[in-house]
PAVOVO-285706 format. One record per residue: residue number from 1; residue in one letter; chain; x, y, z of N, C-alpha, C in turn. Coordinates in steps of 0.2 Angstrom, whole numbers. Layout:
N
(atom NUM; a; A; (X; Y; Z); (X; Y; Z); (X; Y; Z))
...
***
This chain:
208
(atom 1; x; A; (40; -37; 118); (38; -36; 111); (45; -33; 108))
(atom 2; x; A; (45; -37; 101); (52; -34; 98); (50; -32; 92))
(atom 3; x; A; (52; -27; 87); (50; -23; 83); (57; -25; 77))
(atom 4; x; A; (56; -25; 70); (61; -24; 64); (59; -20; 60))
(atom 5; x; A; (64; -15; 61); (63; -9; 57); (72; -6; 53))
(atom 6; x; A; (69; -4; 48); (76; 0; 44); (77; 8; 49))
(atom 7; x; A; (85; 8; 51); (87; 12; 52); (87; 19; 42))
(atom 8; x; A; (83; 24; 46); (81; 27; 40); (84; 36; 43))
(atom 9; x; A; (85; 39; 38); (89; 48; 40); (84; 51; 43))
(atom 10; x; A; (82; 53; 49); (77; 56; 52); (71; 51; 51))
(atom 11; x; A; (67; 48; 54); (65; 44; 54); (58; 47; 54))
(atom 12; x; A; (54; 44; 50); (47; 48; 49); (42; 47; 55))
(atom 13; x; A; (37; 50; 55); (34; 47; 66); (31; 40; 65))
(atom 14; x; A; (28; 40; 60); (27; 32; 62); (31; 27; 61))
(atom 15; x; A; (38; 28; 61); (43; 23; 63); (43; 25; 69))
(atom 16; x; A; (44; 29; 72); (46; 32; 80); (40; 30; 84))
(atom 17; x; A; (35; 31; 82); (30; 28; 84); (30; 18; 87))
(atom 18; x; A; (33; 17; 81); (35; 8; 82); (40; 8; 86))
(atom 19; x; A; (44; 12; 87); (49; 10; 90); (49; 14; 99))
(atom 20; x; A; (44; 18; 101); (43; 21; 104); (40; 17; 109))
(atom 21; x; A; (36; 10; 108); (30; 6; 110); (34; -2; 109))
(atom 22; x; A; (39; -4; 110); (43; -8; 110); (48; -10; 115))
(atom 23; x; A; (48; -14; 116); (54; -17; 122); (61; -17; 118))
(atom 24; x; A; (60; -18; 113); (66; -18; 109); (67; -20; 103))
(atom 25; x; A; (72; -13; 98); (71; -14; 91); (76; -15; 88))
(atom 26; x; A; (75; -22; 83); (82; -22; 79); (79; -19; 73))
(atom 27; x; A; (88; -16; 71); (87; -14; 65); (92; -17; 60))
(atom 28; x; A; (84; -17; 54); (88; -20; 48); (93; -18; 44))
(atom 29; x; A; (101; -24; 45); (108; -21; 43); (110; -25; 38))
(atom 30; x; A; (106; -31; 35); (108; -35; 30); (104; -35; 24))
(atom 31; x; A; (103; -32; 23); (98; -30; 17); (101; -26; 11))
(atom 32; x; A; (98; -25; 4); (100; -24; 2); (99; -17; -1))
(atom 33; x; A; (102; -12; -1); (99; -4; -3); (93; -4; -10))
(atom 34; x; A; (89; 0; -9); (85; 2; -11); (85; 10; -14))
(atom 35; x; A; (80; 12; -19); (81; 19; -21); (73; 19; -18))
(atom 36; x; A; (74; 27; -17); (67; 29; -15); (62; 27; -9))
(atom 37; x; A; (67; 27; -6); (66; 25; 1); (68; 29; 7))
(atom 38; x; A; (66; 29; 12); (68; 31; 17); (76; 32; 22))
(atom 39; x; A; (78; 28; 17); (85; 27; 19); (90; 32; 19))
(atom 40; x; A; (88; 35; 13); (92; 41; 10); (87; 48; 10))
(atom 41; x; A; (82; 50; 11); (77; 54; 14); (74; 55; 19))
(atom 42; x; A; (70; 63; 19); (65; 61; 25); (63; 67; 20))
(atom 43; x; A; (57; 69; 24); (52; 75; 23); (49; 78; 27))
(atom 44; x; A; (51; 85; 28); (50; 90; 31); (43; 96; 29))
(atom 45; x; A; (39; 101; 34); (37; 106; 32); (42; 113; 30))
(atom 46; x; A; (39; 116; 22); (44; 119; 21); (39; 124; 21))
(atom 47; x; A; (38; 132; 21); (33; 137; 19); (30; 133; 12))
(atom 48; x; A; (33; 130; 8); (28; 130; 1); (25; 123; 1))
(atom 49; x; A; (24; 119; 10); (20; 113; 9); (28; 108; 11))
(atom 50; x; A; (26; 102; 8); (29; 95; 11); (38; 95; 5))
(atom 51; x; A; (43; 96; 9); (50; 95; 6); (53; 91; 8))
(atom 52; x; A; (57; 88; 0); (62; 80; 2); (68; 84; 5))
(atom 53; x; A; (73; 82; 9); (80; 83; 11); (82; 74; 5))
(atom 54; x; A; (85; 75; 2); (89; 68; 2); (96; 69; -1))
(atom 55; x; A; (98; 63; 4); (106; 63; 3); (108; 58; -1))
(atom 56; x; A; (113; 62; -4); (116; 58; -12); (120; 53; -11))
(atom 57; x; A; (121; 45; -12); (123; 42; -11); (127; 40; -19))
(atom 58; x; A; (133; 37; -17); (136; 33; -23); (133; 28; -23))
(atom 59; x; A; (131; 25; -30); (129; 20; -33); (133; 14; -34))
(atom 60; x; A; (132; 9; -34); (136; 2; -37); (136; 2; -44))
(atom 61; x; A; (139; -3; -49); (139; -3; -55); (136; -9; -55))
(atom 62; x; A; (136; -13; -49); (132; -20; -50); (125; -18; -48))
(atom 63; x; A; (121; -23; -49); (114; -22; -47); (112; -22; -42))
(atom 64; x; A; (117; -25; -37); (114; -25; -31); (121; -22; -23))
(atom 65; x; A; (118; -19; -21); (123; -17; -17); (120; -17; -9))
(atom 66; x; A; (123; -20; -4); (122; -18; 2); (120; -13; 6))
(atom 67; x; A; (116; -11; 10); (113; -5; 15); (120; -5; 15))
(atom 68; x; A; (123; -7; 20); (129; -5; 24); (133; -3; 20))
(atom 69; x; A; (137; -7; 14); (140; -3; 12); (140; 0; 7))
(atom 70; x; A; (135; 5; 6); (135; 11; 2); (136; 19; 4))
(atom 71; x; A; (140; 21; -1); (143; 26; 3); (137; 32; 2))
(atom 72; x; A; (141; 38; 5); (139; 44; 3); (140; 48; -1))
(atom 73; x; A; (139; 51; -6); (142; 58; -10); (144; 65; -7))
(atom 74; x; A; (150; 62; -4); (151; 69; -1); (155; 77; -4))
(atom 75; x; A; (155; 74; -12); (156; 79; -16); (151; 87; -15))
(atom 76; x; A; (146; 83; -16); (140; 89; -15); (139; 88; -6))
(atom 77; x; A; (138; 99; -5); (138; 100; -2); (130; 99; 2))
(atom 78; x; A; (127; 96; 1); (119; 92; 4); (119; 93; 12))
(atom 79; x; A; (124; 92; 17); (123; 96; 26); (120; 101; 24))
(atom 80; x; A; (125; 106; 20); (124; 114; 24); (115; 115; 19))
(atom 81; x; A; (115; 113; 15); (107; 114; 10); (101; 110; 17))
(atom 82; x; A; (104; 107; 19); (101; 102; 23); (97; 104; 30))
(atom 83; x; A; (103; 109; 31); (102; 113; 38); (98; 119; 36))
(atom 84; x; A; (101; 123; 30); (98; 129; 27); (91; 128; 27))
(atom 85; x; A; (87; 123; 25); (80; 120; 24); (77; 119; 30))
(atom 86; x; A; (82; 116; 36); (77; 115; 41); (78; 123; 45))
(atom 87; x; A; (82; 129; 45); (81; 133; 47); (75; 138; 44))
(atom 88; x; A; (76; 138; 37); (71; 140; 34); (63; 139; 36))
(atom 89; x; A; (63; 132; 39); (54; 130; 38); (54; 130; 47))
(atom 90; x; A; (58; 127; 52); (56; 128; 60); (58; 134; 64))
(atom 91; x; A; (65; 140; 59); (68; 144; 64); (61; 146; 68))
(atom 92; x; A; (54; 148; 66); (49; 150; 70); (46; 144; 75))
(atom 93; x; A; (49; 140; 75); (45; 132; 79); (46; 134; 84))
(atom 94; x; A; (41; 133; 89); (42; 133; 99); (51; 131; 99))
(atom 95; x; A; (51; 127; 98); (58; 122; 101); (61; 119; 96))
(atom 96; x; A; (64; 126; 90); (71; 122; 88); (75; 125; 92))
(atom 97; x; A; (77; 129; 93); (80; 135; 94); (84; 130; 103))
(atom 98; x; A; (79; 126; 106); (78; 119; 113); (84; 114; 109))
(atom 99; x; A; (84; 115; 103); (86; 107; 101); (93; 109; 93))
(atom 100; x; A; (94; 115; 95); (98; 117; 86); (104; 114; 89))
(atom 101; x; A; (109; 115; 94); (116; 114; 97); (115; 108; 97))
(atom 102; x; A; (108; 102; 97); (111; 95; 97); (113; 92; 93))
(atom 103; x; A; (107; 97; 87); (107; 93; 80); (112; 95; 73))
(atom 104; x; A; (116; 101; 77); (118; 103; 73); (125; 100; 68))
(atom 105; x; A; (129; 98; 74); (134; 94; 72); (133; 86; 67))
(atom 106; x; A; (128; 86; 67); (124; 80; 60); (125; 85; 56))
(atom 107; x; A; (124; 90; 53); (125; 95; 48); (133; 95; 45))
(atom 108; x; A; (136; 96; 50); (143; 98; 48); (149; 92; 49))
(atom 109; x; A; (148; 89; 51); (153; 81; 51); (150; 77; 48))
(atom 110; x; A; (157; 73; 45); (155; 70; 38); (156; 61; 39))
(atom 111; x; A; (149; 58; 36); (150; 49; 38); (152; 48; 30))
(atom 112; x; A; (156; 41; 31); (156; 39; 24); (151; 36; 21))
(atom 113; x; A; (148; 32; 27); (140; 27; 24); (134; 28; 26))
(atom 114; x; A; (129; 28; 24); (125; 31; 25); (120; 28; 29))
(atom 115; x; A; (122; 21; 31); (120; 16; 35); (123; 20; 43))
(atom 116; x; A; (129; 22; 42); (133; 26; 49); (129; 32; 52))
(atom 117; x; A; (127; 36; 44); (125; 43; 46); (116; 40; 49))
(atom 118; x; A; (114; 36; 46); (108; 36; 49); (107; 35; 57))
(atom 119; x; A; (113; 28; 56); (113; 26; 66); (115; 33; 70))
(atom 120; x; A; (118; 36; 68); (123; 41; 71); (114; 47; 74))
(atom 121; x; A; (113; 49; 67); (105; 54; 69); (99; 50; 72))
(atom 122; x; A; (98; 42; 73); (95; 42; 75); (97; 44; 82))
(atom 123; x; A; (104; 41; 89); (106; 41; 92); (106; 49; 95))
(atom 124; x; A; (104; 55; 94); (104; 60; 94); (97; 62; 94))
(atom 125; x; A; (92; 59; 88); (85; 60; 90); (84; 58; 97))
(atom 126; x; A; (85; 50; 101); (83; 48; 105); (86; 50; 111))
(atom 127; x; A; (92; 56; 111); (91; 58; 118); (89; 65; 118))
(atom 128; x; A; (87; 68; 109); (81; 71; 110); (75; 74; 115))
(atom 129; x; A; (71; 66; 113); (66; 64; 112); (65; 61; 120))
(atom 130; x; A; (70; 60; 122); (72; 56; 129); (69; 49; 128))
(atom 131; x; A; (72; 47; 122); (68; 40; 120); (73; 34; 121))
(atom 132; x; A; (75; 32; 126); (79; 29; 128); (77; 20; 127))
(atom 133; x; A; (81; 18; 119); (80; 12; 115); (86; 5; 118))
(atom 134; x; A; (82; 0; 117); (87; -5; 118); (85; -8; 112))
(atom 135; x; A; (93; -10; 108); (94; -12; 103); (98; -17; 101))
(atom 136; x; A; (97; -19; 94); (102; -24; 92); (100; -24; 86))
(atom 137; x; A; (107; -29; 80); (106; -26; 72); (105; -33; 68))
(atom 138; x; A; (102; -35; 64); (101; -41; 61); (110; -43; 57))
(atom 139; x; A; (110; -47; 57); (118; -51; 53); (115; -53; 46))
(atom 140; x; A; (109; -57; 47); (109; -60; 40); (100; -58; 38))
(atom 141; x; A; (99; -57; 34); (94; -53; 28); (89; -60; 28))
(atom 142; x; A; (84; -60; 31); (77; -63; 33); (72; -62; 28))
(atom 143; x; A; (69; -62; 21); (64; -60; 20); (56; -61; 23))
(atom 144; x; A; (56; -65; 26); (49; -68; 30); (52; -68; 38))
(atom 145; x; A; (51; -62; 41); (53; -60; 50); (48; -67; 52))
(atom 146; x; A; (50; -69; 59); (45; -73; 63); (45; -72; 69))
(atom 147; x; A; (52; -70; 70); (53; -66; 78); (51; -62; 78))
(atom 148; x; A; (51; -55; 75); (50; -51; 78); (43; -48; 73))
(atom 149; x; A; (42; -40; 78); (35; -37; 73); (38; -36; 67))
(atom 150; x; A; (37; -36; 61); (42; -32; 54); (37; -27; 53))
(atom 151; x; A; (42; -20; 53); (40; -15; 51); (44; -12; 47))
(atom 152; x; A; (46; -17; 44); (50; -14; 37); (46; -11; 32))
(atom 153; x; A; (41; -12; 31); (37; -8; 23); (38; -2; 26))
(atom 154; x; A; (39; 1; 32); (39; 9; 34); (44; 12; 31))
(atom 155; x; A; (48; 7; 27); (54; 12; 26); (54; 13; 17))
(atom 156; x; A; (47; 13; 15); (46; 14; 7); (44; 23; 6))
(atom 157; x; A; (45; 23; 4); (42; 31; 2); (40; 34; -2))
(atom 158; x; A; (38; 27; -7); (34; 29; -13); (28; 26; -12))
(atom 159; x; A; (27; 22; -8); (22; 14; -7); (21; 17; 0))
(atom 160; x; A; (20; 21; 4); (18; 20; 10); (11; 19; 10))
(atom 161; x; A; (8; 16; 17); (3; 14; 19); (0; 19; 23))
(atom 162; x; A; (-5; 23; 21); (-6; 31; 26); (-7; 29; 32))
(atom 163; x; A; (-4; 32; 35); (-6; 31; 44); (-10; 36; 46))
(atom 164; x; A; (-16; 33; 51); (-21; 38; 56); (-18; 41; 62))
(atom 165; x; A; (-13; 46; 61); (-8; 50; 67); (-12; 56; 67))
(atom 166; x; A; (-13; 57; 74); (-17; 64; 76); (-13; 70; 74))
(atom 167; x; A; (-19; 74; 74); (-14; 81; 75); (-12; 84; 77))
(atom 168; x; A; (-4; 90; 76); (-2; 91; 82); (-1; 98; 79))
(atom 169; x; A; (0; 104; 81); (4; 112; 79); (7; 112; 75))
(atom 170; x; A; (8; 114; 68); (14; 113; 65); (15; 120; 60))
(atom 171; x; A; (21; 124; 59); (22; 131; 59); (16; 133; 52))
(atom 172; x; A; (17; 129; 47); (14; 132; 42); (6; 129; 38))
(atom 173; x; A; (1; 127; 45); (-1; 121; 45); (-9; 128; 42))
(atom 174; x; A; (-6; 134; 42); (-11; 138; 41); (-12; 141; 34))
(atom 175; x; A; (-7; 137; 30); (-7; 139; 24); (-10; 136; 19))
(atom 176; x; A; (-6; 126; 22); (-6; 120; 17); (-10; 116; 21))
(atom 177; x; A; (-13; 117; 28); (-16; 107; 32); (-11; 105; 36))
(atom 178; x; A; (-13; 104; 39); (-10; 100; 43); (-5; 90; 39))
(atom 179; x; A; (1; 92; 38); (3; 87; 36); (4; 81; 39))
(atom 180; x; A; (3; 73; 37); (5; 70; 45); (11; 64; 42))
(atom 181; x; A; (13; 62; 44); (20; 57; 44); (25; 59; 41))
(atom 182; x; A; (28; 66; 45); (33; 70; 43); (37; 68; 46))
(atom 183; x; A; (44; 70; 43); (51; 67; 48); (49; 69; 57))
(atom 184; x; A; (52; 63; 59); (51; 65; 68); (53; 72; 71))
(atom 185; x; A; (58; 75; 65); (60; 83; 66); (54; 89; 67))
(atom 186; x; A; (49; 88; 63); (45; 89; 64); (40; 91; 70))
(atom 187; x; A; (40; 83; 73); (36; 85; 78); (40; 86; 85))
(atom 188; x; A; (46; 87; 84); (51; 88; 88); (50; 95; 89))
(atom 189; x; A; (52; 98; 85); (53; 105; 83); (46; 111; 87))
(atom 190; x; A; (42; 106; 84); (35; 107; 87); (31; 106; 94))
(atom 191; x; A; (31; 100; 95); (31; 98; 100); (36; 98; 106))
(atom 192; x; A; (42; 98; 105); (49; 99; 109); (44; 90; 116))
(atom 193; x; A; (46; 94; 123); (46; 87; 126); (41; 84; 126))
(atom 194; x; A; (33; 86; 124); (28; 82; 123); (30; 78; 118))
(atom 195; x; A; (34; 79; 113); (34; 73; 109); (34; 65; 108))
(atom 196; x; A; (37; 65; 115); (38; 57; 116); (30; 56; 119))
(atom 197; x; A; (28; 59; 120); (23; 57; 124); (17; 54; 119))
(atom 198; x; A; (17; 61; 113); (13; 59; 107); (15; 53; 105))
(atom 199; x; A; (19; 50; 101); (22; 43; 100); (20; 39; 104))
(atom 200; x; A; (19; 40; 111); (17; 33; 114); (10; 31; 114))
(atom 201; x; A; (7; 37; 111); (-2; 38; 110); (-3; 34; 105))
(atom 202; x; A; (0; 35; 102); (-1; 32; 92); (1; 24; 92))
(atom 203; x; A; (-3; 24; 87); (-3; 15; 84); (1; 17; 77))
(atom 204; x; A; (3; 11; 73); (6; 11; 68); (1; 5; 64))
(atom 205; x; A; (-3; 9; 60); (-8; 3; 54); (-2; -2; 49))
(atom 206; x; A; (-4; -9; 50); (1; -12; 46); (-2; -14; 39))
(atom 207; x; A; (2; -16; 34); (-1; -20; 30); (-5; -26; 30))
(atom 208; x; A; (-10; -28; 28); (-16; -34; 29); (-15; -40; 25))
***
């Protein structure tokens, strides 16, 4: 089984979920960028409920512009905000404290594109996670897959599909609920090495 999915900045569980349950996942590199997606966000537990991190990218003047080649804005300081929000909402988590010395250096060294910076943190999640992926990247932009699973609509973030993911501990779940299809950081921080194990439990509901 082979799986198509957009490489996205911290990948929310039910990507990891799809990718987690797969022989092998390409990730979509010839597409074109999109706003308001997961490409350039994720979302996090903050004390005041569910927070966007997203990173500022430069725009094109033309309409259309490639995943790959869109840069980042690296004028605004967005790591250190970025890091400062995840210490704020996990420093109390079982297993940040297991996982901060990995993650950390994605906060402080700078990618030009934001296609880089994603592949770069996913590669960090999955030795995390111990989630050890075999991969490969699409060359030319397919709108109708037939080889592989598409699980491209995961990478929408305005139009998601709710997924039925169980529940796991989550630091401020005693305030706001139990929130579910947060960044993998989430259940990382939380969960630490059961993690992967969760993700192997879990299905991903598709489109009909």
């Amino acid at each position: 089984m082979s799986v198509l999915i957009h490489p996205t900045y911290f990948p929310n569980i039910a990507q990891c979920v799809a990718m987690a349950n797969t022989d092998l996942v390409v990730f979509e590199t010839a597409d074109n960028f999109l706003k308001q997606t997961y490409r350039n966000r994720t979302y996090i537990y903050g004390a005041n409920g569910k927070l966007t991190l997203n990173i500022p990218v430069i725009h094109s003047q033309k309409n259309r512009q490639l995943y790959k080649d869109v840069r980042i804005f690296n004028e605004e300081n967005w790591q250190s905000l970025h890091w400062k929000s995840l210490l704020s909402a996990y420093r109390t988590s079982p297993f940040f404290e297991y996982y901060e010395d990995e993650l950390q250096p994605l906060f402080t060294t700078k990618s030009e594109f934001i296609l880089d910076h994603n592949l770069k943190c996913l590669e960090v999640i999955s030795d995390c996670l111990q989630l050890y992926l075999n991969t490969t990247k699409t060359e030319v932009y397919h709108p109708v897959e037939e080889q592989h699973e598409d699980f491209r609509f995961l990478v929408h973030a305005k139009k998601e599909i709710p997924q039925e993911l169980e529940t796991y501990t989550q630091v401020f779940a005693d305030k706001h609920g139990f929130i579910p299809n947060l960044s993998i950081l989430d259940l990382l921080f939380n969960e630490g090495p059961n993690a992967l194990n969760y993700l192997e439990s879990q299905t991903v509901i598709t489109p009909k």
